[in-house]
C-alpha positions as CSV (number, residue, x, y, z in Angstrom):
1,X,75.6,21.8,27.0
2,X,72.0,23.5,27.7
3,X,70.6,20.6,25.9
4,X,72.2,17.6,28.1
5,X,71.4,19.8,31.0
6,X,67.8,19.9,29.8
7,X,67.9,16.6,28.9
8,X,68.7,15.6,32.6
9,X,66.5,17.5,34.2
10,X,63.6,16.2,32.9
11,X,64.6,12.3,33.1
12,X,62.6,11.3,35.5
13,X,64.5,7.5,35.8
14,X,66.7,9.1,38.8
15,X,63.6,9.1,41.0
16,X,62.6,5.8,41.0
17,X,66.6,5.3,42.2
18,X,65.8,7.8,45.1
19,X,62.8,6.4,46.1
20,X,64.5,2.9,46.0
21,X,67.2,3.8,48.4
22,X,64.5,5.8,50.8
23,X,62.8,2.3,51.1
24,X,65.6,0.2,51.6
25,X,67.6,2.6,53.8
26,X,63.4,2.4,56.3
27,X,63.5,-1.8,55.5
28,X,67.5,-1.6,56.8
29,X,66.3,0.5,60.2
30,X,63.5,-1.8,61.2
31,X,65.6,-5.2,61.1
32,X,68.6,-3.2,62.3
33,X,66.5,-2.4,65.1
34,X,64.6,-5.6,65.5
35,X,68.1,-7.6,65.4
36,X,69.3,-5.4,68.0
37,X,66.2,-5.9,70.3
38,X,66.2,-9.6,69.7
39,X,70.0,-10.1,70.2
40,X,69.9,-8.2,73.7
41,X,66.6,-10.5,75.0
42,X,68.4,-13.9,73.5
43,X,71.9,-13.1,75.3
44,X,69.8,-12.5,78.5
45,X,67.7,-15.6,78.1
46,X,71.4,-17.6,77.4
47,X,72.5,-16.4,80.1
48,X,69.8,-17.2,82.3
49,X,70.0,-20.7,81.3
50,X,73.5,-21.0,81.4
51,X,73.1,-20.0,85.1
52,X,70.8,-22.5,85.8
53,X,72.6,-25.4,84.3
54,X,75.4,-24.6,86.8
């Protein structure tokens, strides 16, 4: 048991996992956010147009 335990404390493999998920998790924020931001300007700009085709 002391030796598994050993064994995966010192594989390093895991990290790269981590550090993976870090950067996805940051990549998922920014076009989260930029979808948001864009979606809010392009319903007013529908909008506005719709008005003025009436």
């Amino acid at each position: 048991m002391t030796k598994f335990l050993h064994q995966l404390w010192s594989d390093e493999s895991g990290q790269d996992i981590a550090e993976y998920a870090v950067m996805l998790a940051v990549i998922l924020v920014i076009v989260v956010g930029t979808i948001r931001l864009i979606g809010s300007n392009a319903n007013t700009v529908f909008s506005q147009v719709g008005s003025s085709i009436q």
